[in-house]
C-alpha positions as CSV (number, residue, x, y, z in Angstrom):
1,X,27.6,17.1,15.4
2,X,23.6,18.3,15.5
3,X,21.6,16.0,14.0
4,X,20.3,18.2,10.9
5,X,24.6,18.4,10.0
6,X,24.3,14.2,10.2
7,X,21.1,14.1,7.8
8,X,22.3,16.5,5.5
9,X,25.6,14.7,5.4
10,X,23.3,11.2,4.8
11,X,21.5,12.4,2.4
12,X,23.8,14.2,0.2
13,X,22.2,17.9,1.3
14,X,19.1,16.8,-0.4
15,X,15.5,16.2,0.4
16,X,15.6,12.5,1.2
17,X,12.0,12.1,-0.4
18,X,12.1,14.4,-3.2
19,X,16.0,15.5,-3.5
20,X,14.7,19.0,-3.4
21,X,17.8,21.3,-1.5
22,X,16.3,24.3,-0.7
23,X,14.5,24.4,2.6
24,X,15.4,21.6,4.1
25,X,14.3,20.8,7.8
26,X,14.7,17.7,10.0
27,X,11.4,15.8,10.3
28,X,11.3,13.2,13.5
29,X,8.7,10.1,11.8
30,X,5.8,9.1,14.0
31,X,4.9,7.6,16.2
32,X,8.4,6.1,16.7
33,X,10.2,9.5,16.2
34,X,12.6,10.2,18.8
35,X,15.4,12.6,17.7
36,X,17.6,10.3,16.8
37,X,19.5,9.9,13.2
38,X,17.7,6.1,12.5
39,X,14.0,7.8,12.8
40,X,14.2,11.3,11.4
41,X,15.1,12.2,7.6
42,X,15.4,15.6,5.9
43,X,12.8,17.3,4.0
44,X,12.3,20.2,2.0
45,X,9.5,22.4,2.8
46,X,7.3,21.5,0.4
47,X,7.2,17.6,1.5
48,X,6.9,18.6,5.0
49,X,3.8,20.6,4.3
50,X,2.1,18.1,2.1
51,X,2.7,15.3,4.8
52,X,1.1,17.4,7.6
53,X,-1.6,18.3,5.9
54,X,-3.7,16.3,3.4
55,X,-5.5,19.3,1.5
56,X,-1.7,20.4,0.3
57,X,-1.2,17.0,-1.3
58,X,-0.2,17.5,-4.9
59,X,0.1,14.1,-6.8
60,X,2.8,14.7,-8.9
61,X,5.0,16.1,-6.8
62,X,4.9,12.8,-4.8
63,X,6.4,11.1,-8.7
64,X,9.7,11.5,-6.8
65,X,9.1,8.5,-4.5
66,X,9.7,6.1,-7.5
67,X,13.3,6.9,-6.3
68,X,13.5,7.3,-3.0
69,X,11.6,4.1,-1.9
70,X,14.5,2.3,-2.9
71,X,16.2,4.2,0.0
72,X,18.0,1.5,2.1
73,X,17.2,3.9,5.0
74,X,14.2,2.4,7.0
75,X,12.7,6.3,8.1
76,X,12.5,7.0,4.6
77,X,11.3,3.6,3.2
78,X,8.3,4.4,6.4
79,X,7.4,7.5,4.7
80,X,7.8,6.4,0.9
81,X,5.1,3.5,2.1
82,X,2.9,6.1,4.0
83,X,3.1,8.9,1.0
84,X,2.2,6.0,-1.5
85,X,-0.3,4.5,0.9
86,X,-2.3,7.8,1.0
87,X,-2.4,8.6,-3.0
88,X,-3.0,4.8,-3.7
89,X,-6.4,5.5,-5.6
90,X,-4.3,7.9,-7.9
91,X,-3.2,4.1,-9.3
92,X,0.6,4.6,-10.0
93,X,1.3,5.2,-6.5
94,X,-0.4,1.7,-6.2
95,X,2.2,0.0,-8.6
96,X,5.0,1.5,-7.0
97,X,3.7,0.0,-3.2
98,X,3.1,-3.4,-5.4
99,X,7.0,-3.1,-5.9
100,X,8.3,-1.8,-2.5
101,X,9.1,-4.4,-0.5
102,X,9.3,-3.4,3.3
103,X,10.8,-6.1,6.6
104,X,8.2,-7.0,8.6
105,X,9.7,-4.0,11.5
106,X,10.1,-1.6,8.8
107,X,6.4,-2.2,7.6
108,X,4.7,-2.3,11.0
109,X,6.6,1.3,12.1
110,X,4.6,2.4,9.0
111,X,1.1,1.5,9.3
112,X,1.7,2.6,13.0
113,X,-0.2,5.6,12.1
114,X,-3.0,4.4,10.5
115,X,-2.0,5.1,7.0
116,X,-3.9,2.4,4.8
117,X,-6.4,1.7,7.4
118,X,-9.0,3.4,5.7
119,X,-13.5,2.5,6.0
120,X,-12.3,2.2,2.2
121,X,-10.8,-1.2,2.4
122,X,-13.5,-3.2,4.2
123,X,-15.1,-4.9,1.7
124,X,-18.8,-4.2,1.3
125,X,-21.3,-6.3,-0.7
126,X,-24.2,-4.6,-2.3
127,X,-27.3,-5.5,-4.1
128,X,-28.3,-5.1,-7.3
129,X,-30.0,-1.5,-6.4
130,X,-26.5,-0.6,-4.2
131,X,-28.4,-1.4,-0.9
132,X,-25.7,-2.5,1.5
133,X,-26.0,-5.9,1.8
134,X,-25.3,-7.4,6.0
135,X,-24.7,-11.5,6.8
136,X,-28.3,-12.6,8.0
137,X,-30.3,-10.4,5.3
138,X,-33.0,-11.9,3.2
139,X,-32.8,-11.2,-0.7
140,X,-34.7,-11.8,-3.5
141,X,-33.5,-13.1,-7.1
142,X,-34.3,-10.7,-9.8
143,X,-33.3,-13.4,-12.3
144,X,-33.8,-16.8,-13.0
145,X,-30.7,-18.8,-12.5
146,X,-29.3,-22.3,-13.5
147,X,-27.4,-23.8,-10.5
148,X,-24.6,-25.3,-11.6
149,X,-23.8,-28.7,-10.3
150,X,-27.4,-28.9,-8.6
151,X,-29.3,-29.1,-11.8
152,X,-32.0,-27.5,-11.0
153,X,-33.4,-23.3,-11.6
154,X,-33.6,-21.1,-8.9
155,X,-36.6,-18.9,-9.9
156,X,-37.2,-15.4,-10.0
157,X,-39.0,-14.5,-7.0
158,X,-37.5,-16.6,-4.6
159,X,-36.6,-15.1,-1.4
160,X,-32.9,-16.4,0.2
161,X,-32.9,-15.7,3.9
162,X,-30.1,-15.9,6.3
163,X,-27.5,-15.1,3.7
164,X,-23.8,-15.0,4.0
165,X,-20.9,-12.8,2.5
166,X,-18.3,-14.2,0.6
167,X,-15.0,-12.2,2.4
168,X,-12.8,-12.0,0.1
169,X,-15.5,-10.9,-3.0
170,X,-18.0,-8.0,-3.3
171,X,-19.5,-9.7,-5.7
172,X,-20.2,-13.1,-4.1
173,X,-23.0,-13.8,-1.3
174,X,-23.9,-17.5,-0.1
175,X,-28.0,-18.7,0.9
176,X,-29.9,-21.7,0.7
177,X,-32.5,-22.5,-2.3
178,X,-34.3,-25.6,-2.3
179,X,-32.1,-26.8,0.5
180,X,-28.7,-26.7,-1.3
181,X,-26.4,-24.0,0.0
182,X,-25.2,-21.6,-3.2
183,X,-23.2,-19.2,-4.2
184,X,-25.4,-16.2,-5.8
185,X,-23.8,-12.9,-7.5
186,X,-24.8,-10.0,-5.8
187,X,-26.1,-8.0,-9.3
188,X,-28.8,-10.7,-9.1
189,X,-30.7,-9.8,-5.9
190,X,-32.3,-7.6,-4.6
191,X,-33.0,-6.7,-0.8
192,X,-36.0,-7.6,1.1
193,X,-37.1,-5.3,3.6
């Protein structure tokens, strides 16, 4: 039996992504893809073109995954993820990933490609002009500010050198004033040059 009879029989002799039944064509899923039944699933044309090429992507067409995630087949749980992954900033795609639960084999064979690796999810601090703002940068405060627990008012003016980013919030930088390490919001500094 040729492996397009075996998908089509697996998935009903519908697109396993969009249930679509016209134009349907074996597609092997990277980087793992080998030919075999367990990492290939059957697409229509219309999938296959928008996941090979990005500019073709139309959002609602992709509504269909909020059934086919639920796939108990792993190839098509991968490409569910990486379809979702890619329109994430669309923000219902990002409530469907918040829901789709993937093992921890079935996850990594999807971010093998990259997909949700973007520059986009490094988290980047900035000032309160938008300058990027690096660990080891002086600021200055654009606003005077009551330090909480240190009793005591960090002036306008003052210059913070050798500051550090908070990891895990944009919004957040550490530096010393008056010799007391704080936490200062970034819309309240400004960059020194």
């Amino acid at each position: 039996m040729s492996i397009e009879k075996e998908l089509s029989e697996r998935a009903n002799g519908c697109c396993e992504l969009c249930s679509a039944t016209e134009n349907l064509t074996v597609y092997d899923v990277p980087p793992d893809g080998d030919g075999s039944i367990d990492k290939s699933i059957l697409v229509c044309g219309s999938c296959f073109e928008q996941i090979n090429d990005e500019d073709k992507v139309d959002v609602n067409h992709w509504r269909c995954l909020n059934d086919s995630m639920w796939s108990q087949v792993p190839a098509v749980q991968v490409m569910a993820w990486r379809m979702l992954t890619r329109l994430s900033g669309e923000g219902w795609p990002q409530d469907l990933l918040d829901m789709l639960y993937l093992d921890e084999e079935t996850l990594s064979w999807a971010k093998a490609n990259g997909d949700g690796e973007t520059e986009d999810s490094t988290v980047v601090h900035r000032d309160s002009n938008g300058a990027v703002l690096s660990a080891g940068d002086t600021v200055t405060l654009i606003k005077d500010l009551n330090v909480k627990g240190a009793n005591f008012t960090a002036k306008r003016g003052t210059a913070v050198r050798g500051i550090s980013l908070v990891d895990d919030n944009t919004e957040q930088i550490e530096g010393r004033v008056n010799g007391q390490q704080i936490v200062i919001l970034t819309q309240f500094v400004k960059k020194s040059n």
